[in-house]
C-alpha positions as CSV (number, residue, x, y, z in Angstrom):
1,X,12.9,41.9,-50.7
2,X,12.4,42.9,-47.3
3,X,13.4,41.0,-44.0
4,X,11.7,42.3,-40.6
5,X,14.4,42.8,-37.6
6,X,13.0,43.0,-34.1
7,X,14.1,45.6,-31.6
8,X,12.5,44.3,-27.8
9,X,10.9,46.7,-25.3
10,X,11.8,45.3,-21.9
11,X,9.0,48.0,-20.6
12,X,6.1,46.3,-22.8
13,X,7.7,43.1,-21.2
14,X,7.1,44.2,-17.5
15,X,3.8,45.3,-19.3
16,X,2.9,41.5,-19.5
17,X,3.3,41.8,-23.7
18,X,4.5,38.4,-24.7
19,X,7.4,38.5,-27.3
20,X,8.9,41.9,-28.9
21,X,7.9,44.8,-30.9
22,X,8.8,44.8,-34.1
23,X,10.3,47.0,-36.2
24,X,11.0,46.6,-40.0
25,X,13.9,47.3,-42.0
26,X,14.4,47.1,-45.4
27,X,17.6,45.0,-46.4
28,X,17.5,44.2,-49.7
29,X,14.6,44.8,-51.7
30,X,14.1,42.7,-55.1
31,X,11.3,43.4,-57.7
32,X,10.2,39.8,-59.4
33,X,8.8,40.2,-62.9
34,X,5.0,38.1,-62.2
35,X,2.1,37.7,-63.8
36,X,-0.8,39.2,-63.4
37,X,-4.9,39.5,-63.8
38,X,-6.0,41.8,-66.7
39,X,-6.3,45.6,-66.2
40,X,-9.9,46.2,-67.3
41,X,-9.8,49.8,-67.6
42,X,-6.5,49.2,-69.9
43,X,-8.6,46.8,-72.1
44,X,-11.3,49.7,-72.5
45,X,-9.0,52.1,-73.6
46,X,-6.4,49.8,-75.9
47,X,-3.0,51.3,-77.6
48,X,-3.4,50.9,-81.6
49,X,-1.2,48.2,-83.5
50,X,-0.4,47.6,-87.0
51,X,-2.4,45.6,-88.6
52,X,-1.5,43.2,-91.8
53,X,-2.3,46.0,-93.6
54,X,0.0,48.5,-91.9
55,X,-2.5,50.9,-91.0
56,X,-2.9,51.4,-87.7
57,X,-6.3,52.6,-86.2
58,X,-7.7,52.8,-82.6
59,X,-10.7,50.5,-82.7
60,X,-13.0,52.4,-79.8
61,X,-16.9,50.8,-80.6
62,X,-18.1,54.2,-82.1
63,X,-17.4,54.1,-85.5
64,X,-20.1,51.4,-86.3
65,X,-17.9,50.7,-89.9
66,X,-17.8,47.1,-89.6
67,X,-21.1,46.4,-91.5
68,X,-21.1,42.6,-90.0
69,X,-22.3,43.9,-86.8
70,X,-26.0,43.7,-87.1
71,X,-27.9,42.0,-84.4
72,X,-29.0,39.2,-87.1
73,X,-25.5,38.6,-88.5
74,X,-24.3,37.8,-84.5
75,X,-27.5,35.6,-83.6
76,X,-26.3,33.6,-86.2
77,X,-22.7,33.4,-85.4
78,X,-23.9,32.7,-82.3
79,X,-25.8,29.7,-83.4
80,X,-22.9,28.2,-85.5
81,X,-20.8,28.4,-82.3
82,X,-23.4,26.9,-79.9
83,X,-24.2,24.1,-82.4
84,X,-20.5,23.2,-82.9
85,X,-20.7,22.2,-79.4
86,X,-24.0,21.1,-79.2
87,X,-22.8,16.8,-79.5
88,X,-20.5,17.8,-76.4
89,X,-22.6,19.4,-73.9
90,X,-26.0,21.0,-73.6
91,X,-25.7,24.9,-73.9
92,X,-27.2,27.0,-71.1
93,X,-28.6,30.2,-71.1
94,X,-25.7,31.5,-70.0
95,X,-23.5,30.6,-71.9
96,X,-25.4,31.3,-75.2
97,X,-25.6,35.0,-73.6
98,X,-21.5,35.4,-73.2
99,X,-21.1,34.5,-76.9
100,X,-23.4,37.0,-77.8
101,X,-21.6,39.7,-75.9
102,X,-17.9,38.4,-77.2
103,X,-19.5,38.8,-80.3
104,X,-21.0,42.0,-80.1
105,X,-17.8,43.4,-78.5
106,X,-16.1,42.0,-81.4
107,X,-17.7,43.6,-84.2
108,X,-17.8,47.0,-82.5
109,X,-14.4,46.4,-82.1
110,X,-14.2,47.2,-77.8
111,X,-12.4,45.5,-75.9
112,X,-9.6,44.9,-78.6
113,X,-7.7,46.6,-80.7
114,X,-6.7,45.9,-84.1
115,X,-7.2,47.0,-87.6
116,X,-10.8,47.5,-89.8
117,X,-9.0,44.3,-92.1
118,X,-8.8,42.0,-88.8
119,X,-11.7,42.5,-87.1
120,X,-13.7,41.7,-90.2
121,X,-11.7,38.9,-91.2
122,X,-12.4,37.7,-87.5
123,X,-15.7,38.0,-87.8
124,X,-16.0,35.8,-91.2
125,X,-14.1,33.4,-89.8
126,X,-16.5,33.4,-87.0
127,X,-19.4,32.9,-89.3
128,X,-18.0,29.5,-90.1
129,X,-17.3,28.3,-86.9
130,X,-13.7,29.3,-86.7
131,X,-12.6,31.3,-83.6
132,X,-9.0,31.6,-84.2
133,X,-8.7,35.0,-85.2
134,X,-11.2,36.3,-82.6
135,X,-9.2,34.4,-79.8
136,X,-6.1,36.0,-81.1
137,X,-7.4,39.4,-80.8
138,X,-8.8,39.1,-77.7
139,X,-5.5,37.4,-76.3
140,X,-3.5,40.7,-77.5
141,X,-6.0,42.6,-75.7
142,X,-5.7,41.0,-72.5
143,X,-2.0,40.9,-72.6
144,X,-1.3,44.2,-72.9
145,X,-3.9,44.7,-69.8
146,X,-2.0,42.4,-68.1
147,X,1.1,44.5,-68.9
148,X,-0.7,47.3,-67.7
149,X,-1.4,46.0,-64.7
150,X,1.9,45.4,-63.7
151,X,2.9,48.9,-64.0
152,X,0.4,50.0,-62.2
153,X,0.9,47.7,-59.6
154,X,4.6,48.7,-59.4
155,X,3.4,52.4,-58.6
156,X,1.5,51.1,-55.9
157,X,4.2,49.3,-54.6
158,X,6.7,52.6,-54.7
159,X,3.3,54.5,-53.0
160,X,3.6,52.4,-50.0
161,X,7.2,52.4,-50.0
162,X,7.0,55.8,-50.0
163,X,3.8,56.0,-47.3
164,X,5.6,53.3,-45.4
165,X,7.7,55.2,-42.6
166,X,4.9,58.0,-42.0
167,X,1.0,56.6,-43.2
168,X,0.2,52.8,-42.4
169,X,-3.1,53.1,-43.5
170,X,-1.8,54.5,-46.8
171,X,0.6,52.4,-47.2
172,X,-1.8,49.0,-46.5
173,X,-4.1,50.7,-49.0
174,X,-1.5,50.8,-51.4
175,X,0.2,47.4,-50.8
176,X,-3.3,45.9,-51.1
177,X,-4.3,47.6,-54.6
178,X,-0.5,45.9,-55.7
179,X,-1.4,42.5,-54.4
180,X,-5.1,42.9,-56.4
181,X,-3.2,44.1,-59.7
182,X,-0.1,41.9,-59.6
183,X,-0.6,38.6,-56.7
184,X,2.1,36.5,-58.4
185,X,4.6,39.4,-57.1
186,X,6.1,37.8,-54.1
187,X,7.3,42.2,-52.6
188,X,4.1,43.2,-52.2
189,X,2.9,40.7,-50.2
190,X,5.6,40.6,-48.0
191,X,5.3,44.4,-47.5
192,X,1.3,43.7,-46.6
193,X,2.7,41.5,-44.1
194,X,5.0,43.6,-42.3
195,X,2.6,46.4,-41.8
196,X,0.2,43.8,-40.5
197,X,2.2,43.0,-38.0
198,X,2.6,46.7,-37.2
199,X,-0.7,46.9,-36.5
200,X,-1.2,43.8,-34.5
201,X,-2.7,41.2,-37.1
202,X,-0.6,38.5,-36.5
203,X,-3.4,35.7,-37.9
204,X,-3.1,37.7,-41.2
205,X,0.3,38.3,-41.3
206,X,1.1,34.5,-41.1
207,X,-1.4,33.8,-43.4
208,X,0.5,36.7,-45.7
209,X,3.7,35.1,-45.1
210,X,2.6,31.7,-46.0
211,X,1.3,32.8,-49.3
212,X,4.7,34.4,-49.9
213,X,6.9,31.0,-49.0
214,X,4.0,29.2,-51.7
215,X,5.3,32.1,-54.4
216,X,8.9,30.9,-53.5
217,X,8.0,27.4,-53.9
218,X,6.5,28.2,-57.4
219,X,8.9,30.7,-58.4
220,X,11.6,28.3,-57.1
221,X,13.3,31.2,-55.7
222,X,15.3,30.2,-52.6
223,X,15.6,33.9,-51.9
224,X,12.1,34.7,-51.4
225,X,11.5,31.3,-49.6
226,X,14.4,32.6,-46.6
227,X,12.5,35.7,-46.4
228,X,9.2,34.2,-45.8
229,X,10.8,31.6,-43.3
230,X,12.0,34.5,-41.4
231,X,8.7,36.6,-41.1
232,X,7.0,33.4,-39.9
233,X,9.8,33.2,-37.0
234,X,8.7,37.0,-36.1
235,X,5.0,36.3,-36.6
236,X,4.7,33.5,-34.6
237,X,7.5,34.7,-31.7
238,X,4.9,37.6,-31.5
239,X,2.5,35.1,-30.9
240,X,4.3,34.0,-28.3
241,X,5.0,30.2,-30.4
242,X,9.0,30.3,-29.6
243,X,9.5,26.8,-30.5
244,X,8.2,27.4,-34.3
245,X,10.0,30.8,-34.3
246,X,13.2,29.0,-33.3
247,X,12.0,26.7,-36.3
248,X,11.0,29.1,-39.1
249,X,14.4,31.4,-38.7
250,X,16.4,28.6,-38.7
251,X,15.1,27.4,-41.7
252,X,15.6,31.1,-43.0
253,X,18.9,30.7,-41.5
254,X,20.2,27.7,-43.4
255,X,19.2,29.3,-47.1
256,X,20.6,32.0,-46.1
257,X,23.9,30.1,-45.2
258,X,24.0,28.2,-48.4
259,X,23.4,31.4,-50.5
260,X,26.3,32.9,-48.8
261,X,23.7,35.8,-48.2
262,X,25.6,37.8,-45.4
263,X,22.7,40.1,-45.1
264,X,20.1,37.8,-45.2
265,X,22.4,36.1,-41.9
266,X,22.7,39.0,-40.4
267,X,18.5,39.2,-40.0
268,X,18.3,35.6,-39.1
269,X,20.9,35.8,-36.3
270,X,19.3,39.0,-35.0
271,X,15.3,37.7,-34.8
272,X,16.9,34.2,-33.0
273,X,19.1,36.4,-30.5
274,X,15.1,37.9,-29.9
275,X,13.8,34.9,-29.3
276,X,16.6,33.0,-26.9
277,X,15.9,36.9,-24.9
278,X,12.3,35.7,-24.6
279,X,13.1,32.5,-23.2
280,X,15.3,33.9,-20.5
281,X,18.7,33.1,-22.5
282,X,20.5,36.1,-22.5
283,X,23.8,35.1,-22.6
284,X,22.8,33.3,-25.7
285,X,21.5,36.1,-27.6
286,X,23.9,38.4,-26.4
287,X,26.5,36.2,-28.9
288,X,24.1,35.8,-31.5
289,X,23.2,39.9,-31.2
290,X,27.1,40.4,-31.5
291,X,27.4,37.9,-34.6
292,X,24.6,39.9,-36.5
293,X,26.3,43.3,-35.8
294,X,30.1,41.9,-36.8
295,X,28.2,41.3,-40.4
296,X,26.3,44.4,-40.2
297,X,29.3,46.1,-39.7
298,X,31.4,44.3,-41.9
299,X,28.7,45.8,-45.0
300,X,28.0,49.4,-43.6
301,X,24.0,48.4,-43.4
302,X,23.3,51.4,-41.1
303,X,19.8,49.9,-40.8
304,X,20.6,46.7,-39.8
305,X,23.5,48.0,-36.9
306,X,20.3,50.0,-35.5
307,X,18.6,47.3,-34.9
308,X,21.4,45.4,-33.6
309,X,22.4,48.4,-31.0
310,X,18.3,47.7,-29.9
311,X,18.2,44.1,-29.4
312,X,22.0,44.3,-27.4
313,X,20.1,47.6,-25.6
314,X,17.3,45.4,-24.6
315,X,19.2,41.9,-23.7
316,X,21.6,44.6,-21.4
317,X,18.7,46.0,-19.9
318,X,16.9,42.5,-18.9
319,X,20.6,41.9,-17.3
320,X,20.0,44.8,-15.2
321,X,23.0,46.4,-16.6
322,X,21.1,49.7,-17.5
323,X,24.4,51.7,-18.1
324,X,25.6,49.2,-21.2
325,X,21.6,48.7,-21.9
326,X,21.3,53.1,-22.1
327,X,24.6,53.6,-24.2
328,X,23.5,51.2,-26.8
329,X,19.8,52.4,-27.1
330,X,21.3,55.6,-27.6
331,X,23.5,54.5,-30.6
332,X,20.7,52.8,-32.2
333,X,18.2,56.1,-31.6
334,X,20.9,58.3,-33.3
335,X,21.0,55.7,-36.6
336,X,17.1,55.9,-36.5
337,X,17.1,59.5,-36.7
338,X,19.7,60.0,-39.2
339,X,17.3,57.3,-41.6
340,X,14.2,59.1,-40.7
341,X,12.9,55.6,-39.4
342,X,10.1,56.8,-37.4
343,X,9.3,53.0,-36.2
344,X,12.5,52.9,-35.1
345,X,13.0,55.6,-33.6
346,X,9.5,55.2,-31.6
347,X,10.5,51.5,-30.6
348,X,14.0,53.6,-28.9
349,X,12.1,56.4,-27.0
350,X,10.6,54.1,-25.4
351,X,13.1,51.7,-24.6
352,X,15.2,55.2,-23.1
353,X,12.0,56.0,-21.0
354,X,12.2,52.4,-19.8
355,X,15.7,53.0,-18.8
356,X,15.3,56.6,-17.0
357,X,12.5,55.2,-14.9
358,X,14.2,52.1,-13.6
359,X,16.7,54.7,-12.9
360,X,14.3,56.8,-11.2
361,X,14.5,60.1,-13.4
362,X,10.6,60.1,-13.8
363,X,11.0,63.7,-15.8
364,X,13.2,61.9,-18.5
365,X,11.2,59.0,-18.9
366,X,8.0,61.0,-19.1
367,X,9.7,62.7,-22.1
368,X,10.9,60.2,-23.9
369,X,7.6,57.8,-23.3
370,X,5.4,61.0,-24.7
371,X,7.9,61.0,-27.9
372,X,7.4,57.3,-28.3
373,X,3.5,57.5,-27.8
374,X,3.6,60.9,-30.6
375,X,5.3,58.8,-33.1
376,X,3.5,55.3,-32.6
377,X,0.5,57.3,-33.5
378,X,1.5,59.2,-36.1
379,X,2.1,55.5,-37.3
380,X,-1.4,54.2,-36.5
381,X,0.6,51.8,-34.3
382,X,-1.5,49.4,-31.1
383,X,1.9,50.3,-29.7
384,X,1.1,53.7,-28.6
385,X,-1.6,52.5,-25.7
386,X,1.5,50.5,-24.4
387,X,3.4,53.2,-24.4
388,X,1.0,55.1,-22.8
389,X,0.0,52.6,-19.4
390,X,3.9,53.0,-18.6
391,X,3.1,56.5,-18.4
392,X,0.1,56.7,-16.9
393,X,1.8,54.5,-14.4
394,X,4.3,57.4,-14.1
395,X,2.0,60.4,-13.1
């Protein structure tokens, strides 16, 4: 599963931005088996099964061999069924045309698959009002289009993993198709939601996040319920709601604790070391920073130090100590770089250019800002226009 882990831009701060930038880092990612909708293009084009008779045959419609299928034979079936019900509740036009077409499908054997012996016994049983062996056929069918859809979901969900670092768009497109195809799979929302956020839809985000924290609650997965807490602390600290952040990661924070999930407290004390920074505590989340990186450390999660080097970086450099503040950006931009994060490494250029032009080296900063600006693009990233006034301001 993934957590989020804030880096902070103290120049988007002087900017007016309320809260930090985030930048996302994959800890731990789990992949839940879920169910899922039917796959209608798998239904259309169904894998053969044995049949009683052990003869296995692709059923397609275009044969025509089951001779119960004449348009007389399935008003009549038709009738039988409607009348069954007739005592129980009148029968619209509707639903007298959705027999027909079950039926019809049924005898020209689409949208199932099964043997020449089944079919036609399903069919005679549906002449006398019996429709067991219909419902079982269909019930395979949809199963295995369920079980299609879940691999297919899972390739969109390695599609945006893979788009994730370099194509938003892509990898939103992707993440959405997984969601459509698989929405009891807890991952792929929680991957929508972090590149919402990236792209400054914090309402959706949250609302993403709250559907994933419902998914723990029905999967009863404490796991998955800490990881939603904690992207509702960064959504709504992005927002600029501390007191619900301060809420939602300690929440994240106390599953975490009782799991004995070192990573997972790692995050927690990282994005409430962001927050206490926001409020003016700095002290605070300097010691909260340091606990994160001794655990980060302590497990050789390069990703996770990188971001801890950031958030120190940008707690130093709201202390106006822009020496310690530079040397730890630095560290964190050479981690980013040697993980290909370009997120990362966008939210440090910046940060850098922040540094050289309190410093007054206007041609560094200029170069780093224009690296920061490149990269948010390339990522599709609001970020970039940020970026951008600090430069502008520069020329």
């Amino acid at each position: 599963m993934n957590f989020l882990k804030f880096k902070s831009l103290s120049i988007w701060e002087k900017l007016g931005v309320i809260g930090s930038i985030a930048s996302i880092f994959s800890i731990v990612i789990y992949f839940l088996p879920a169910a899922s909708s039917p796959n209608a293009d798998a239904v259309k084009n169904p894998i053969s099964i044995s049949g009683n008779d052990n003869n296995p045959i692709q059923i397609d419609g275009n044969s025509g061999i089951i001779n119960i299928n004449s348009q007389v034979n399935i008003e009549k079936i038709v009738a039988t069924l409607t009348d069954k019900h007739q005592q129980d509740i009148q029968t619209k036009d509707e639903q007298i045309k959705a027999l027909t077409q079950a039926v019809s499908d049924l005898s020209k054997g689409q949208g199932i698959f099964g043997t020449d012996a089944q079919i036609e016994q399903a069919m005679s049983a549906l002449a006398k009002g019996d429709t067991t062996e219909a419902e079982n056929l269909f019930t395979q069918a949809a199963q295995k289009g369920d079980q299609e859809a879940k691999h297919t979901a899972q390739a969109y969900l390695n599609l945006g993993a893979l788009a994730y670092s370099h194509d938003t768009q892509k990898a939103l497109d992707s993440y959405r198709r997984a969601t459509e195809l698989d929405p009891d799979n807890a991952e792929g929302w929680n991957r929508l939601g972090h590149l919402l956020l990236r792209i400054g839809e914090l309402n959706k985000a949250i609302e993403i996040y709250e559907k994933v924290l419902q998914l723990g609650d029905i999967h009863q997965n404490l796991e998955e319920e800490s990881i939603a807490f904690g992207n509702l602390g960064i959504a709504y600290q992005m927002s600029g709601e501390l007191d619900k952040a301060i809420a939602f990661h300690e929440k994240a924070l106390s599953i975490n604790k009782s799991l004995n999930f070192k990573e997972g407290m790692a995050n927690n004390y990282g994005n409430l070391g962001i927050v206490y920074k926001t409020r003016g505590e700095l002290y605070k989340a300097i010691e909260l920073h340091e606990k994160a990186l001794a655990i980060d450390e302590r497990f050789g999660l390069k990703e996770g130090i990188g971001g801890d080097y950031g958030n120190l970086g940008a707690t130093y450099d709201m202390l106006g100590k822009l020496d310690k503040a530079l040397e730890f950006y630095k560290k964190s931009l050479a981690i980013e770089k040697k993980l290909g994060f370009k997120e990362g490494m966008a939210i440090q250029y910046g940060n850098l250019g922040g540094i050289y032009e309190q410093k007054g080296n206007k041609f560094e900063a200029k170069r780093h800002y224009q690296m920061s600006i490149e990269l948010f693009k390339q990522l599709g990233s609001p970020n970039a226009q940020k970026v951008q006034a600090s430069l502008d301001y520069l020329q």
